[in-house]
DOKE-672493 format. One record per atom (N, C-alpha, C): residue number from 1; residue in one letter; chain; atom name; x, y, z. Coordinates in nm, 2 decimals, decimal comma, always signed. Example, Ala and Ser with C-alpha at 12.3 -4.5 7.8 and 13.67 -1.06 7.14 Angstrom:
BEGIN
nr;rest;kette;atom;X;Y;Z
1;A;A;N;+1,32;-0,57;+0,78
1;A;A;CA;+1,23;-0,45;+0,78
1;A;A;C;+1,32;-0,33;+0,78
2;S;A;N;+1,28;-0,22;+0,71
2;S;A;CA;+1,37;-0,11;+0,71
2;S;A;C;+1,29;+0,00;+0,79
This chain:
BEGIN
nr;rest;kette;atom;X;Y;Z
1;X;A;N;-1,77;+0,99;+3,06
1;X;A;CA;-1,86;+0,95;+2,96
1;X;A;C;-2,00;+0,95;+3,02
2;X;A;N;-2,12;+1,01;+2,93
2;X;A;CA;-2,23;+0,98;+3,03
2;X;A;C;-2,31;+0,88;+2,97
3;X;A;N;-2,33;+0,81;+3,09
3;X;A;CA;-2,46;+0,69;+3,04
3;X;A;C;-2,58;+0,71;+3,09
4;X;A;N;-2,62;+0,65;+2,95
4;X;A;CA;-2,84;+0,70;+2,93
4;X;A;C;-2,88;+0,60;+3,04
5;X;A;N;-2,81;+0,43;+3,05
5;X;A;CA;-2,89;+0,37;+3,12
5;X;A;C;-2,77;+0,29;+3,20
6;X;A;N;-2,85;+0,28;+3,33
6;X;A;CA;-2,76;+0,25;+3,47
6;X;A;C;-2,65;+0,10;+3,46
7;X;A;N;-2,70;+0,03;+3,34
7;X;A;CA;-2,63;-0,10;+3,28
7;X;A;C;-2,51;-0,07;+3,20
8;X;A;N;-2,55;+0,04;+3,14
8;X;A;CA;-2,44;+0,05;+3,00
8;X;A;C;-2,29;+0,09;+3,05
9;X;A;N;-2,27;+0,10;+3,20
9;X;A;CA;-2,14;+0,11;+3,19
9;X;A;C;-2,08;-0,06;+3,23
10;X;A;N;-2,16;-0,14;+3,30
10;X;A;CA;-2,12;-0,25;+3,32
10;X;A;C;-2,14;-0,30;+3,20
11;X;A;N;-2,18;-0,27;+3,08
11;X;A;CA;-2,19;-0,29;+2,94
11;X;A;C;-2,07;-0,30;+2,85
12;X;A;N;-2,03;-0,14;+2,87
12;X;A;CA;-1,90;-0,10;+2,83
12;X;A;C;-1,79;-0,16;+2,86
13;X;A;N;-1,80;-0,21;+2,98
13;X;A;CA;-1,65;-0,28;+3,08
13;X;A;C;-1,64;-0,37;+3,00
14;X;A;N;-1,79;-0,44;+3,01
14;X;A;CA;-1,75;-0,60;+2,91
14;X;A;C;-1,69;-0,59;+2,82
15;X;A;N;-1,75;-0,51;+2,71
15;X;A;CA;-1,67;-0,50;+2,54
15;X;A;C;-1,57;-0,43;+2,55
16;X;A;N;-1,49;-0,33;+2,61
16;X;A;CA;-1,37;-0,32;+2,69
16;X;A;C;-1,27;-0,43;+2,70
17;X;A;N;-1,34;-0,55;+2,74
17;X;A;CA;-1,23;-0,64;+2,81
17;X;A;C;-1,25;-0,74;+2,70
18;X;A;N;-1,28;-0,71;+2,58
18;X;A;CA;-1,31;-0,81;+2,46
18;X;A;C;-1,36;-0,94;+2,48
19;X;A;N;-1,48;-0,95;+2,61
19;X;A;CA;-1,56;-1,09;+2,63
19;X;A;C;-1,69;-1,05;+2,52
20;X;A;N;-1,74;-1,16;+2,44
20;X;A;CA;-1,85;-1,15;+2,38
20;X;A;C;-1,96;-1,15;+2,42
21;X;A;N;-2,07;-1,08;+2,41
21;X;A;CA;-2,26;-1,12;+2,46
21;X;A;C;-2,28;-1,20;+2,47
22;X;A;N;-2,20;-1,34;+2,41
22;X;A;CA;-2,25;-1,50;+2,45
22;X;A;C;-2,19;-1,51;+2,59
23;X;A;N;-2,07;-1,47;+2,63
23;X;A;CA;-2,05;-1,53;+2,74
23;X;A;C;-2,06;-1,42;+2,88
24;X;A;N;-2,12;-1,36;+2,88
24;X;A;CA;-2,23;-1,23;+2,97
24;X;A;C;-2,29;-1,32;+3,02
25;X;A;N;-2,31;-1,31;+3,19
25;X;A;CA;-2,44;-1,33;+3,23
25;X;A;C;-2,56;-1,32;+3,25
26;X;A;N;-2,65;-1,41;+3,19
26;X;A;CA;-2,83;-1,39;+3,14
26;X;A;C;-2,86;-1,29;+3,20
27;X;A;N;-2,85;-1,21;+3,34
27;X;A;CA;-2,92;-1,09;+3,34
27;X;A;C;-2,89;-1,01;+3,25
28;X;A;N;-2,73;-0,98;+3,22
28;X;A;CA;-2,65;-0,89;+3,16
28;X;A;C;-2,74;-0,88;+2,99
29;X;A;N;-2,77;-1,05;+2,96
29;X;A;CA;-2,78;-1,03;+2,79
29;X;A;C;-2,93;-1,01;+2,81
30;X;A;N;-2,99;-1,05;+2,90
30;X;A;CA;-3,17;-1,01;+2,89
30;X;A;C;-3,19;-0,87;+2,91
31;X;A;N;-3,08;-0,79;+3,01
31;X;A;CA;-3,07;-0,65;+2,98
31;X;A;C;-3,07;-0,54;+2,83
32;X;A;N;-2,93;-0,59;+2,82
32;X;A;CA;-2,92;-0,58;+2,69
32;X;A;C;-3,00;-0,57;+2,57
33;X;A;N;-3,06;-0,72;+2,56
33;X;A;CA;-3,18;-0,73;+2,44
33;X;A;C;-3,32;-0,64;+2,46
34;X;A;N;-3,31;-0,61;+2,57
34;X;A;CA;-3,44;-0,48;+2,58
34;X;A;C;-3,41;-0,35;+2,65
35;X;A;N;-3,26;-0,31;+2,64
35;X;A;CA;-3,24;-0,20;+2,63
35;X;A;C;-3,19;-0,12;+2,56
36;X;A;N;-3,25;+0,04;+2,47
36;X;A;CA;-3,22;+0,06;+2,33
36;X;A;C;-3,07;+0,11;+2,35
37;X;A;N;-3,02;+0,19;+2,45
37;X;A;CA;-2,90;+0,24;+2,47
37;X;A;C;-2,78;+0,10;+2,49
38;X;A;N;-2,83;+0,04;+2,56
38;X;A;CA;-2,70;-0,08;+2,56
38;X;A;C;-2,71;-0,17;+2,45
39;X;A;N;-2,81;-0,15;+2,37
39;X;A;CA;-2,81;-0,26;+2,23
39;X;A;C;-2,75;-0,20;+2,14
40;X;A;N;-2,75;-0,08;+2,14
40;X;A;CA;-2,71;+0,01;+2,02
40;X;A;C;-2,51;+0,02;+2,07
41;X;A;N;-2,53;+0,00;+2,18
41;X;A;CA;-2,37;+0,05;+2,23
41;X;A;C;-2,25;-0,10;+2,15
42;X;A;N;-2,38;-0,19;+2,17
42;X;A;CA;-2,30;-0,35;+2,19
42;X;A;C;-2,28;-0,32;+2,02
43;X;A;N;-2,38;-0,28;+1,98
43;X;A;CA;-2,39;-0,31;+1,79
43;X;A;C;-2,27;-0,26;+1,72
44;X;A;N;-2,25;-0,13;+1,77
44;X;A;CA;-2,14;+0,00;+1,76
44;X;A;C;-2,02;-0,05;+1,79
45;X;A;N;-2,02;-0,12;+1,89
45;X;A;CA;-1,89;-0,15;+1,98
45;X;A;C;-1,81;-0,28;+1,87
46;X;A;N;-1,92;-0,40;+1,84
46;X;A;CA;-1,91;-0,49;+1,72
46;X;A;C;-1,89;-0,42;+1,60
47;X;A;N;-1,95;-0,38;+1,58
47;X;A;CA;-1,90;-0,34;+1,43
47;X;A;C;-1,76;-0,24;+1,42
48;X;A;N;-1,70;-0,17;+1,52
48;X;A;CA;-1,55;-0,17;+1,51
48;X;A;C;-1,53;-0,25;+1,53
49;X;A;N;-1,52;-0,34;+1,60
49;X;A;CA;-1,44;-0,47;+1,63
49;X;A;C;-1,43;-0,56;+1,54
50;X;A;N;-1,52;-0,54;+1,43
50;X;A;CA;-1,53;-0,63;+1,32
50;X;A;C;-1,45;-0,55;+1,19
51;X;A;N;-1,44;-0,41;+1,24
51;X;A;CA;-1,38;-0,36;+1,10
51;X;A;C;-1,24;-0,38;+1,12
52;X;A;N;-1,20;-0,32;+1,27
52;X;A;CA;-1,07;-0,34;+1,31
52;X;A;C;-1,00;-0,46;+1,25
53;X;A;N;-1,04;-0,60;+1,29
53;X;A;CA;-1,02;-0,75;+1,27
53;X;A;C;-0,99;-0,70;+1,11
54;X;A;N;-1,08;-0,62;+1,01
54;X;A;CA;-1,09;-0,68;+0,90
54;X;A;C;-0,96;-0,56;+0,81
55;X;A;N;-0,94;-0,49;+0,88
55;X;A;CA;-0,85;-0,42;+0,86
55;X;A;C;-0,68;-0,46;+0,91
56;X;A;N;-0,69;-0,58;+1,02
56;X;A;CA;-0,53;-0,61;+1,06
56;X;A;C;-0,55;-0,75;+0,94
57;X;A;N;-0,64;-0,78;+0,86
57;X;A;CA;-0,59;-0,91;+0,84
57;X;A;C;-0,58;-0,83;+0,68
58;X;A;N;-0,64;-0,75;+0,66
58;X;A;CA;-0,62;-0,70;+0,48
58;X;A;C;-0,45;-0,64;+0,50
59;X;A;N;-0,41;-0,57;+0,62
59;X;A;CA;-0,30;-0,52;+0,63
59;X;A;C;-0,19;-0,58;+0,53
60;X;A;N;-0,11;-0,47;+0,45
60;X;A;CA;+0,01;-0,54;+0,37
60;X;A;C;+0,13;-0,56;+0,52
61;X;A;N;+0,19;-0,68;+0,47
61;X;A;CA;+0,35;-0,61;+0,57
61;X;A;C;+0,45;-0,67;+0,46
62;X;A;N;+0,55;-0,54;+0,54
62;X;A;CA;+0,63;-0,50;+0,39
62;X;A;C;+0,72;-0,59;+0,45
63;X;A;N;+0,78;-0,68;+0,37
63;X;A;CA;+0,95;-0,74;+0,39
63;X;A;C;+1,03;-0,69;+0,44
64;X;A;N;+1,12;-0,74;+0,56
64;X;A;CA;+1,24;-0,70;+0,65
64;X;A;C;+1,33;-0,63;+0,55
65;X;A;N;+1,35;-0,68;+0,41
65;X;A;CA;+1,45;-0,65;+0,35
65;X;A;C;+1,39;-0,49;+0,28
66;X;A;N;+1,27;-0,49;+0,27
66;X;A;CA;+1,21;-0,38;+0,19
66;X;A;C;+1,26;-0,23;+0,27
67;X;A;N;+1,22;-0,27;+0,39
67;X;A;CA;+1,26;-0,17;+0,50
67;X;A;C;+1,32;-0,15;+0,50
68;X;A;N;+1,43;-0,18;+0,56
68;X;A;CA;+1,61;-0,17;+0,56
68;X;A;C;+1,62;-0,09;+0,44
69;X;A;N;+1,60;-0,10;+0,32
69;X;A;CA;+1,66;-0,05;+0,17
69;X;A;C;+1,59;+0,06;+0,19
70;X;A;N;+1,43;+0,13;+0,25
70;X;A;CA;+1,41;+0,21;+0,20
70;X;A;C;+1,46;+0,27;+0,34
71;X;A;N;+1,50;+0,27;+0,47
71;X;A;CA;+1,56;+0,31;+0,56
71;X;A;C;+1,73;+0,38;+0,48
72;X;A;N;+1,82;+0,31;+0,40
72;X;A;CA;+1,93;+0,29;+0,37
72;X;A;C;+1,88;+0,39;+0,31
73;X;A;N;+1,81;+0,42;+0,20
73;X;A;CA;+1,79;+0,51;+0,12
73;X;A;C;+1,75;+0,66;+0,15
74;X;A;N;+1,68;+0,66;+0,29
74;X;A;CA;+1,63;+0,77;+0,36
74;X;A;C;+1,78;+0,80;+0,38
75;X;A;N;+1,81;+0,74;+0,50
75;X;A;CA;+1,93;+0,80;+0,56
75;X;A;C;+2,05;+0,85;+0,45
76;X;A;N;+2,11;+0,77;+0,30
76;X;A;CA;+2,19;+0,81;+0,24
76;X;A;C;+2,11;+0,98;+0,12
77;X;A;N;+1,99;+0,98;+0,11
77;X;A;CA;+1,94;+1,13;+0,09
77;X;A;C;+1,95;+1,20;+0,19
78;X;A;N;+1,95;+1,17;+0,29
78;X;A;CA;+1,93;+1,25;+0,41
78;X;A;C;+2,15;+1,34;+0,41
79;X;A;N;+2,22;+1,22;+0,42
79;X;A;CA;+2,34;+1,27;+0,42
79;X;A;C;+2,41;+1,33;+0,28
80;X;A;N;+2,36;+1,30;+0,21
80;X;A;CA;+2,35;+1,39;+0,06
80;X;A;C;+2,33;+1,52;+0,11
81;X;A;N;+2,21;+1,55;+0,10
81;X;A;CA;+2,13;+1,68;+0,10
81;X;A;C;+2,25;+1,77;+0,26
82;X;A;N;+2,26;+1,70;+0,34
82;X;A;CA;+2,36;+1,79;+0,46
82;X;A;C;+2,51;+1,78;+0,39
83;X;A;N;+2,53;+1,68;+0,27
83;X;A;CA;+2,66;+1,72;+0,24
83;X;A;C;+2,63;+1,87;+0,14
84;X;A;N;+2,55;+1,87;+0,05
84;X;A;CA;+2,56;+1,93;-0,07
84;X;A;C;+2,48;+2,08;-0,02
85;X;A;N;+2,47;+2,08;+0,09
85;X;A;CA;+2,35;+2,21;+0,14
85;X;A;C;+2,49;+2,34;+0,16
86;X;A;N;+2,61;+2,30;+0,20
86;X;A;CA;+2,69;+2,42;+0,21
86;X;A;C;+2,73;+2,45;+0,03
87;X;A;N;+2,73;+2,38;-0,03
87;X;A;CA;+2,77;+2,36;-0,20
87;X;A;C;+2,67;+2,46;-0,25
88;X;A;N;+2,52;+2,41;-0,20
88;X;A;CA;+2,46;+2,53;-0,33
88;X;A;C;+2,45;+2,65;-0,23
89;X;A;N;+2,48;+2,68;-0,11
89;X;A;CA;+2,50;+2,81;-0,07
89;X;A;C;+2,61;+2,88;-0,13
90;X;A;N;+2,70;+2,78;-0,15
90;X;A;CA;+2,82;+2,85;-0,24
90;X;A;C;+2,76;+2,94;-0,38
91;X;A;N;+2,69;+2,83;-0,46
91;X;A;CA;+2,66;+2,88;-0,56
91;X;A;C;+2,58;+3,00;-0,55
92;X;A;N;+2,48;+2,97;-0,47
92;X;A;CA;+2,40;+3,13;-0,43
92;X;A;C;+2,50;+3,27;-0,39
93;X;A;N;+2,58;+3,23;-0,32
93;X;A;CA;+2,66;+3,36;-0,30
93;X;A;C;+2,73;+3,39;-0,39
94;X;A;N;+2,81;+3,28;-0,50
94;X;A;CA;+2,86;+3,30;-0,61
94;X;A;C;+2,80;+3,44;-0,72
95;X;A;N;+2,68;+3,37;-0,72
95;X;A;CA;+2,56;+3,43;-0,81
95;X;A;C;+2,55;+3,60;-0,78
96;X;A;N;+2,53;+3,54;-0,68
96;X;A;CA;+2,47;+3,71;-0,59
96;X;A;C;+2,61;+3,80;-0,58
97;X;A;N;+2,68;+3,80;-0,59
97;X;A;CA;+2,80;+3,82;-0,61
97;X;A;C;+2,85;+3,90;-0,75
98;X;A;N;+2,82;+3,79;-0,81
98;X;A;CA;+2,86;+3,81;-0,96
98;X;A;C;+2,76;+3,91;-1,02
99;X;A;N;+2,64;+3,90;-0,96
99;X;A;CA;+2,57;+3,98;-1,01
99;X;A;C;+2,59;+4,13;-0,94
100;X;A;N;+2,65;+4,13;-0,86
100;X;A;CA;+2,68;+4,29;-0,79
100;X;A;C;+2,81;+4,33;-0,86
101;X;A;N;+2,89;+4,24;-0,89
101;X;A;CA;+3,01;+4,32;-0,95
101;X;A;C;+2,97;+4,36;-1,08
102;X;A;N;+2,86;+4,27;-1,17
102;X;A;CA;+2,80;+4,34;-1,29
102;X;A;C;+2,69;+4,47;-1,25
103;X;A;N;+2,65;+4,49;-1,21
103;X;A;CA;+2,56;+4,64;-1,14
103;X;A;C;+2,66;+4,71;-1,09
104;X;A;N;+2,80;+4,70;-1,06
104;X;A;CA;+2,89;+4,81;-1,01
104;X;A;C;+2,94;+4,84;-1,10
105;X;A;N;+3,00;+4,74;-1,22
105;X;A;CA;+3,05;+4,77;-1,32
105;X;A;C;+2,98;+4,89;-1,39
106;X;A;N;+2,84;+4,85;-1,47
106;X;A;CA;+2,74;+4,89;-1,49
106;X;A;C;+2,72;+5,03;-1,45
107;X;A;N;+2,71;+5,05;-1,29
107;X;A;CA;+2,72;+5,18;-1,27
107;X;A;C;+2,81;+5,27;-1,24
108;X;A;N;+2,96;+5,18;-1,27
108;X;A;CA;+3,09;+5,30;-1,29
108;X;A;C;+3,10;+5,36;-1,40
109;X;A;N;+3,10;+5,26;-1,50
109;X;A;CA;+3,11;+5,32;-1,65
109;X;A;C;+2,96;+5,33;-1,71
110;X;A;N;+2,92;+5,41;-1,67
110;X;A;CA;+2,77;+5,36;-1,74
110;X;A;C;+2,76;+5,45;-1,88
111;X;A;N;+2,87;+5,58;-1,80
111;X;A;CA;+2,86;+5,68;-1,93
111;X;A;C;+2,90;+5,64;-2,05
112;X;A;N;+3,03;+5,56;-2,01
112;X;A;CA;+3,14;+5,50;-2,10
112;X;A;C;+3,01;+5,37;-2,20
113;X;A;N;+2,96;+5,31;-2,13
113;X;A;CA;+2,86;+5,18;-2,22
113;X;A;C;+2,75;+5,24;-2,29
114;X;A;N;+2,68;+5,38;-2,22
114;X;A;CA;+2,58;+5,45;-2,33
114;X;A;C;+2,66;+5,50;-2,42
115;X;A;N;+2,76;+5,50;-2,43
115;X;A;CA;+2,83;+5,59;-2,57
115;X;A;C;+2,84;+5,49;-2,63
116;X;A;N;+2,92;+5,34;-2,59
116;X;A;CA;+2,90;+5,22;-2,65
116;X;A;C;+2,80;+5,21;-2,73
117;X;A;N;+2,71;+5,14;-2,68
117;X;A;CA;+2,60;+5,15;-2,70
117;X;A;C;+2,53;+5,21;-2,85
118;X;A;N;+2,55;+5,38;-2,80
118;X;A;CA;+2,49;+5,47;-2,88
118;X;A;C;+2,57;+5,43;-3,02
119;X;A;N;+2,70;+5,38;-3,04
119;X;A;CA;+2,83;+5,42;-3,13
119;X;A;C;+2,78;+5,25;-3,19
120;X;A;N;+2,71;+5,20;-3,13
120;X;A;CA;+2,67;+5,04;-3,24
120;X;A;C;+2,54;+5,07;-3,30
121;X;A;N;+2,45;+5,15;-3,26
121;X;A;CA;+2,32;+5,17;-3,32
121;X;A;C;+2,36;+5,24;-3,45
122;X;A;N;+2,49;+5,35;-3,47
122;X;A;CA;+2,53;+5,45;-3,54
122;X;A;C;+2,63;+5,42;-3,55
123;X;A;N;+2,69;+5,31;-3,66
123;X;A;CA;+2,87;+5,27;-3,68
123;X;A;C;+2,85;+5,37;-3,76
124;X;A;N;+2,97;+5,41;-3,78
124;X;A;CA;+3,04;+5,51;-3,88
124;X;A;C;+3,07;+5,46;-4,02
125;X;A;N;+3,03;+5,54;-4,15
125;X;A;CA;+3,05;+5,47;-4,27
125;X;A;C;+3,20;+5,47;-4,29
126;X;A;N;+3,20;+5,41;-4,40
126;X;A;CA;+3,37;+5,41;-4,40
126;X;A;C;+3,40;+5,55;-4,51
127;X;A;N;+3,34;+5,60;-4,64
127;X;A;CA;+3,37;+5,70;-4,64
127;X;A;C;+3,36;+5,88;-4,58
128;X;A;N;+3,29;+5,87;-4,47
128;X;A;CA;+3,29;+5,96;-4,34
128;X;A;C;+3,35;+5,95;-4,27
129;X;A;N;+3,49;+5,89;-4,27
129;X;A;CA;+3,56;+5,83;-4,18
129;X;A;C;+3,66;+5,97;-4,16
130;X;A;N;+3,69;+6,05;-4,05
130;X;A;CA;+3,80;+6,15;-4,06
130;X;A;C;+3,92;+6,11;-4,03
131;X;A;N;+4,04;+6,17;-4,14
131;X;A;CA;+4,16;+6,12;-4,09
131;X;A;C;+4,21;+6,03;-3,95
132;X;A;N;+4,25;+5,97;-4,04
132;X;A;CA;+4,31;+5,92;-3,89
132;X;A;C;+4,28;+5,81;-3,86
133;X;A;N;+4,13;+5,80;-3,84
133;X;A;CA;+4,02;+5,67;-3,76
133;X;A;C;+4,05;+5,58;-3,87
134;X;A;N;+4,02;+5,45;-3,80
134;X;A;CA;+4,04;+5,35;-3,93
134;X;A;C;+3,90;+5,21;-3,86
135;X;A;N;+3,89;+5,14;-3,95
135;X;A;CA;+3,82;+5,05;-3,90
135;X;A;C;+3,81;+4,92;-3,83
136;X;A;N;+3,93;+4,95;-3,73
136;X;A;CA;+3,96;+4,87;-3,65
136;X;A;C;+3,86;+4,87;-3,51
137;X;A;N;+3,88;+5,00;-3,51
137;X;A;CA;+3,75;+4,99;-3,41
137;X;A;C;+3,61;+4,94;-3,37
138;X;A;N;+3,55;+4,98;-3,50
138;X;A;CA;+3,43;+4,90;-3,51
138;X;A;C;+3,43;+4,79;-3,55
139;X;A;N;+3,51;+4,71;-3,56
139;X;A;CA;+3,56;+4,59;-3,52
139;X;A;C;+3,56;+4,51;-3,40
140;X;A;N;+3,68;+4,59;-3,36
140;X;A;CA;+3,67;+4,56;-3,20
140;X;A;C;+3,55;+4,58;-3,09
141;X;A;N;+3,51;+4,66;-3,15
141;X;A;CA;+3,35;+4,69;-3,08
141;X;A;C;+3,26;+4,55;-3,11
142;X;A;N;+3,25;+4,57;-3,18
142;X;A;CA;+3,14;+4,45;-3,27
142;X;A;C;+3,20;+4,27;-3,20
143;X;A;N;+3,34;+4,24;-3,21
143;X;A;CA;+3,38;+4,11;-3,15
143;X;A;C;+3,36;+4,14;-2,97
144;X;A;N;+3,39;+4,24;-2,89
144;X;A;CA;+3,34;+4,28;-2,73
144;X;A;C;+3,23;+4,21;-2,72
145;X;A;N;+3,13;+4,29;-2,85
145;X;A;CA;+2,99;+4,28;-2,81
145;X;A;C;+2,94;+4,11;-2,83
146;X;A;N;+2,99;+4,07;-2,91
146;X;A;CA;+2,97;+3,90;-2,97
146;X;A;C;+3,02;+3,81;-2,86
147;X;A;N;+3,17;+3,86;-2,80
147;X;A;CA;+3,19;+3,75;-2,66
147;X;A;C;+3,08;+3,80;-2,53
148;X;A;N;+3,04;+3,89;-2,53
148;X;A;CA;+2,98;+3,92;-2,40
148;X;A;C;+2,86;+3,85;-2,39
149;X;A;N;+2,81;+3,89;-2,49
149;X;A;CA;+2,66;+3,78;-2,54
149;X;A;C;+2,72;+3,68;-2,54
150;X;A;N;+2,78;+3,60;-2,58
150;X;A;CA;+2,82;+3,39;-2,53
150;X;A;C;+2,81;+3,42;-2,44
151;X;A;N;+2,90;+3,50;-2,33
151;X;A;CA;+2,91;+3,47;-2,20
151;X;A;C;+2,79;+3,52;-2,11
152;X;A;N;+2,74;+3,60;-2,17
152;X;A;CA;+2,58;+3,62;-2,10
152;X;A;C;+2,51;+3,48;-2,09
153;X;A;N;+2,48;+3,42;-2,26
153;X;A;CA;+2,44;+3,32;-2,29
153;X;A;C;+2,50;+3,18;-2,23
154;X;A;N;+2,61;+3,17;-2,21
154;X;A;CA;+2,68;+3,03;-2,10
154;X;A;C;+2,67;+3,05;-1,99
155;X;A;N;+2,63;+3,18;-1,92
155;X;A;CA;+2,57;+3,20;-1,79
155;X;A;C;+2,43;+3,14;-1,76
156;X;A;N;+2,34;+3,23;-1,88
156;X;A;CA;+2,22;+3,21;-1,84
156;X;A;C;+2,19;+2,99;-1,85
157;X;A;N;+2,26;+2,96;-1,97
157;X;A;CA;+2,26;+2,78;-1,94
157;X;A;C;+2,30;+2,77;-1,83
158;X;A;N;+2,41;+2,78;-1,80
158;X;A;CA;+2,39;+2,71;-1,65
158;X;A;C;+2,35;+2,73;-1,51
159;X;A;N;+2,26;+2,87;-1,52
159;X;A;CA;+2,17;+2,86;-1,38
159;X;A;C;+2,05;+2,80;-1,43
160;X;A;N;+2,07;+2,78;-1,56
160;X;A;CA;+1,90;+2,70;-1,63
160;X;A;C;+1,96;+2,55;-1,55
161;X;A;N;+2,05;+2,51;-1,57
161;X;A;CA;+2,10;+2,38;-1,54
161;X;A;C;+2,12;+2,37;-1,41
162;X;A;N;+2,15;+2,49;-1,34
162;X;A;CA;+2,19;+2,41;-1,16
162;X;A;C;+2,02;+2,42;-1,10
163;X;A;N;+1,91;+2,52;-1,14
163;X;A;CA;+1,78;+2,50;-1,16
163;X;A;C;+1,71;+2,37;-1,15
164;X;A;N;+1,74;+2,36;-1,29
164;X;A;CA;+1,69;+2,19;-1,29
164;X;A;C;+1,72;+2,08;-1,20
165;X;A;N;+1,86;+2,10;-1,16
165;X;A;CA;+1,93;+2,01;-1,07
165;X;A;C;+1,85;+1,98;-0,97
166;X;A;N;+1,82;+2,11;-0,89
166;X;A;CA;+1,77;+2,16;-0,77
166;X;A;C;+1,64;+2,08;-0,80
């Protein structure tokens, strides 16, 4: 630390060792009172010492019991989250998963689902129908297509719901 004047570190020591200006000896405070560097240091040095003071006595303190509960509470989230951390890895690899056997699916039969596809935009009338075909099929097509949608749609709720969880 550098000092402006050859007092201010025997200055410092004092307010250091928390004795007050009253009880300094009269060289010390006649110094002091007409020196601008050690008057300003004492002023500085008081007025933390005064905020400090005024800051341990506004201090809240929390109840023995308050702690403990919110300790109890830390630690039982804490053992939560390390139990349930291998759980939603499950679900992540579940997902990721499920989702690759629908893109393999997808890209074995892809030929087979554009024909799908193409054969729902364009059902067949029923009197164009050539021997034989009957209208079972576009039936069957049409109930495929109505369970796949639920099951799309009972999928998509519950990653909306393990989401929200998270």
């Amino acid at each position: 630390m550098k000092y402006f004047c050859s007092r201010q570190e025997q200055v410092a020591t004092e307010l250091r060792q928390g004795r007050l200006p009253d009880l300094w000896d009269d060289a010390l405070r006649t110094h002091v009172a007409g020196c601008q560097f050690c008057s300003d240091l004492v002023l500085v040095a008081q007025a933390l010492q005064q905020d400090r003071m005024q800051t341990v006595q506004t201090a809240q303190v929390v109840s023995a019991g308050a702690l403990w509960w919110r300790a109890q509470v830390r630690l039982r989230n804490g053992a939560m989250e390390r139990v349930t951390r291998p759980i939603a890895l499950a679900e992540k690899f579940a997902l990721i998963i499920s989702a690759a056997a629908v893109l393999a699916v997808i890209m074995w039969k892809h030929s087979q689902l554009l024909g799908w596809l193409l054969s729902l935009a364009d059902p067949p009338h029923p009197t164009a129908l050539p021997a034989g075909s009957s209208l079972i099929d576009g039936w069957t097509t049409l109930l495929m297509a109505a369970g796949l949608g639920t099951v799309a749609l009972c999928a998509a709720l519950a990653m909306y719901l393990m989401r929200e969880e998270e």
